[in-house]
Phi, psi and omega in degrees: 000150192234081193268121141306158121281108187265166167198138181257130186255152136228141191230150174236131179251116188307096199342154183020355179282057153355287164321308199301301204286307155320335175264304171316345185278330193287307169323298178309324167300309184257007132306296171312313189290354194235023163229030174133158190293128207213132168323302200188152206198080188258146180241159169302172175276166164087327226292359185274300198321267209108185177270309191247080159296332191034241206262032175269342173294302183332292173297006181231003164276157205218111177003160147233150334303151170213202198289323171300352199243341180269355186277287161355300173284337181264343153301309180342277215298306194292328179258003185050060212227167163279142147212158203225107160230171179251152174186174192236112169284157144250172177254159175312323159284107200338308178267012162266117168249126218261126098336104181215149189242138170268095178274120155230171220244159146317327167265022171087020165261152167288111174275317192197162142225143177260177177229121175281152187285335201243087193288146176227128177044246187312318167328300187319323203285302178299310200239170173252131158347112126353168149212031222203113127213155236264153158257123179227162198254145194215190170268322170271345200138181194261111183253125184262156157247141183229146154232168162023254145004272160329005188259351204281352165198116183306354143279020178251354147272313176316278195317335188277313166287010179268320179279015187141287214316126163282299173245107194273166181235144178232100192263102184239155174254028216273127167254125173026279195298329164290346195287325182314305156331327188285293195268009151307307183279265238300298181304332168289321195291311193302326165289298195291338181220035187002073163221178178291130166245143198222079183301078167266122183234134182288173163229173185116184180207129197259249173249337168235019193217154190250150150243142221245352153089229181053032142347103187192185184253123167216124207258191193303001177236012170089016161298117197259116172280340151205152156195143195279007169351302162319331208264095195199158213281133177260358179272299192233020163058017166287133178330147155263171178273150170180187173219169210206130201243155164201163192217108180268169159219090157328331166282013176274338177305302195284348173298308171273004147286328169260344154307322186242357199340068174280344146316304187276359174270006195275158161281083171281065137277328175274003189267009187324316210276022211239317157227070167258133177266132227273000000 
């Protein structure tokens, strides 16, 4: 057995307020780490942020590696843990900017960052398209990264599981009014490519969009193994903040993989028009 432990937040992050936001992750981090032994630790996208920032992400995107990713990585190092979060990067030209989820490692490295590739309505106006995504090889397994958006097409999980991926982390911004769409695509990516999905979607509101929680685990046959579902306001029934732990076995990926074999049955030959451009 290759079992691990995850845990997934949901957070609510305070519109432009960095500092703010960077302390509450480091709390949430040595909470978790300090009621049991935990693996990996995904946070939402944006959660150093928030969303609707407009052109205010410019002041708060920040190099990679910079100083959030270097704060981050020394919680990492300090508690022995994986965490995977979302923020907004730049390139050395000021004005290109990434929606980007972050892996850092227990011994205090930056392992990887992805960008998303599948910008939705306002984004396009802020960030630049992605064009890359990376699989990264750990010590627990092999972790794909996604955000918000991107769960909405399955080839971008299909591609992460063909390369590897054990485990996808899905960092959403999902709204309120949308979370049914939110927990359908964790559970079909997790069924269509028997692997592990591991959803963190914030809650809270920024200035016009609500957010919607429904946090969770999910494992390769569409087991949902935690989830913050539950967790909501008893007045008005908004998702609260909180986190949600499971203890995986990554060898159920390749169990119900040769078992269901929906890797090995596909035709790509027959998929051309899958990359045609629409």
């Amino acid at each position: 057995m290759r079992e691990v432990t995850v845990a997934t937040v949901q957070m609510r992050p305070k519109l432009g307020e960095a500092e703010e936001n960077l302390v509450k992750m480091s709390e949430t981090v040595a909470k978790i780490a300090s009621q049991q032994k935990v693996d990996l630790i995904v946070f939402p996208e944006l959660i150093t942020s928030g969303y609707e920032l407009g052109v205010r992400f410019t002041e708060l995107a920040q190099r990679v590696p910079g100083p959030t990713i270097n704060l981050l990585a020394q919680r990492a190092n300090e508690y022995g843990v994986y965490i995977a979060f979302g923020m907004v990067t730049k390139e050395k030209v000021e004005s290109v900017l990434y929606n980007s989820a972050v892996l850092v490692g227990p011994d205090g490295e930056l392992l990887d960052v992805y960008n998303k590739i599948h910008l939705r309505g306002e984004e396009r106006m802020a960030f630049r398209e992605g064009y890359k995504l990376p699989v990264i090889p750990t010590e627990i397994g092999n972790i794909g990264l996604t955000i918000g958006y991107d769960l909405a097409f399955p080839e971008v999980s299909r591609s992460l599981a063909l390369d590897g991926a054990e485990v996808i982390c899905v960092l959403g911004n999902w709204e309120a009014t949308n979370i049914d769409e939110w927990k359908t695509y964790l559970r079909a990516r997790a069924y269509e490519n028997s692997v592990f999905v591991v959803g963190a979607n914030r809650v809270g509101e920024d200035v016009t969009l609500t957010f919607g929680g429904e946090s969770m685990i999910v494992g390769p046959r569409g087991h949902i193994h935690a989830t913050l579902a539950s967790e909501s306001d008893e007045k008005t029934g908004a998702p609260l903040e909180g986190f949600a732990v499971s203890r995986i076995d990554l060898d159920e990926v390749r169990k119900y993989r040769e078992e269901f074999q929906f890797i090995q049955n596909r035709q790509p030959a027959v998929y051309k028009t899958l990359v045609r451009k629409y």
